[in-house]
N, C-alpha and C positions, 0 to 999 in steps of 0.2 A: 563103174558107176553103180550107185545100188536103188534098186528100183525095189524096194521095200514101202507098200504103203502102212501108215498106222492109221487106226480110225477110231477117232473116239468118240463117245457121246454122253451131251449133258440136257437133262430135260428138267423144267421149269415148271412144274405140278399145276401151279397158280394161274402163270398166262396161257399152257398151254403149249408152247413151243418147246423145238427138242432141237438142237445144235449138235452137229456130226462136222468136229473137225479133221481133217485131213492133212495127212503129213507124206510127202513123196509124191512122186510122179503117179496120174492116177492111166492104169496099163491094161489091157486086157491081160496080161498076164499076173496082175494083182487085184483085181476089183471086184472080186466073188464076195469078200470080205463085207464092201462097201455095200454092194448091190444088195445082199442079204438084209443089209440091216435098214436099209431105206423100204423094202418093204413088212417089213415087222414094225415101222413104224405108223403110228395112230394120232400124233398131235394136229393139231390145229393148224400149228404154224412151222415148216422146218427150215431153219439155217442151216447151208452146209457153206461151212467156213473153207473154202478153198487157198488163204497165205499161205499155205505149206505146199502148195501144190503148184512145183516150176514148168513140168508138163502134161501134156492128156493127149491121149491117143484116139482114134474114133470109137471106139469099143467106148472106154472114159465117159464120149461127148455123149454115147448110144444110152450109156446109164442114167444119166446127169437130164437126159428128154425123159428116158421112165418114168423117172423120181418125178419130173413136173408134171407127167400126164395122171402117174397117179395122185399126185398128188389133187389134179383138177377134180380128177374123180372122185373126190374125198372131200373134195370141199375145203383143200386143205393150202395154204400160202408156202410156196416154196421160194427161198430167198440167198440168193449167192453172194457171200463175203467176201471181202479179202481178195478179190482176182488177181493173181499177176499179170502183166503186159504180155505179156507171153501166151498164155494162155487164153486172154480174152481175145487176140490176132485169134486165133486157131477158132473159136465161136465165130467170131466175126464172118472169117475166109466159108465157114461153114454153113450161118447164114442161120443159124442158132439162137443169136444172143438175142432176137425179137419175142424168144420163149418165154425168158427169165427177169425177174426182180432182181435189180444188184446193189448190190448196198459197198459203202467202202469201208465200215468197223462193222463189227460182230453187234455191238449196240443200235447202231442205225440199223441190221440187218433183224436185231428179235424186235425193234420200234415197227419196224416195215412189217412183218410177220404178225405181229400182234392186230396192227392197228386193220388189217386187211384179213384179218380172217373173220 
């Protein structure tokens, strides 16, 4: 099984949002990567496009609460794309997904972002 995450990000100068998509299981033993970059970010508004991502471990859920809280503290719209079923069972069970904005395309999610910051 390869539990390699990739992370990528695209930021949007104009509206203000910055999209970090995710590719792999997101693991404490990969999300240093992830974590890192959700706090060096400064937009307005952040998608983090989670379809590439078939599971998340609590370390994962622990980052993915950060990113929202800083993001509150920022003043800043945090907006989760693309969820798998899988994945959002695990928020759920957790008691999480009351935290977050969810959007189901990457478009609906920088509309949501935009329009809420």
């Amino acid at each position: 099984m390869d539990n390699q995450l990739t992370v990528a990000s695209q930021v949007d100068e104009v509206r203000g949002i910055c999209t970090i998509k995710l590719s792999g299981p997101l693991l404490l033993s990969n999300l240093f990567e992830f974590q890192a970059r959700l706090c060096e970010e400064k937009s307005r508004g952040l998608v983090i496009d989670l379809s590439g991502v078939p599971y998340i471990d609590s370390a994962g859920i622990g980052v993915l609460v950060n990113g929202m809280v800083s993001c509150k503290n920022h003043d800043c719209t945090l907006v989760l794309s693309g969820v798998a079923d899988r994945v959002m069972t695990v928020l759920r069970i957790t008691r999480v997904d009351t935290l977050f904005h969810f959007a189901d395309s990457k478009a609906d999610a920088e509309a949501l972002a935009a329009n809420a910051s």
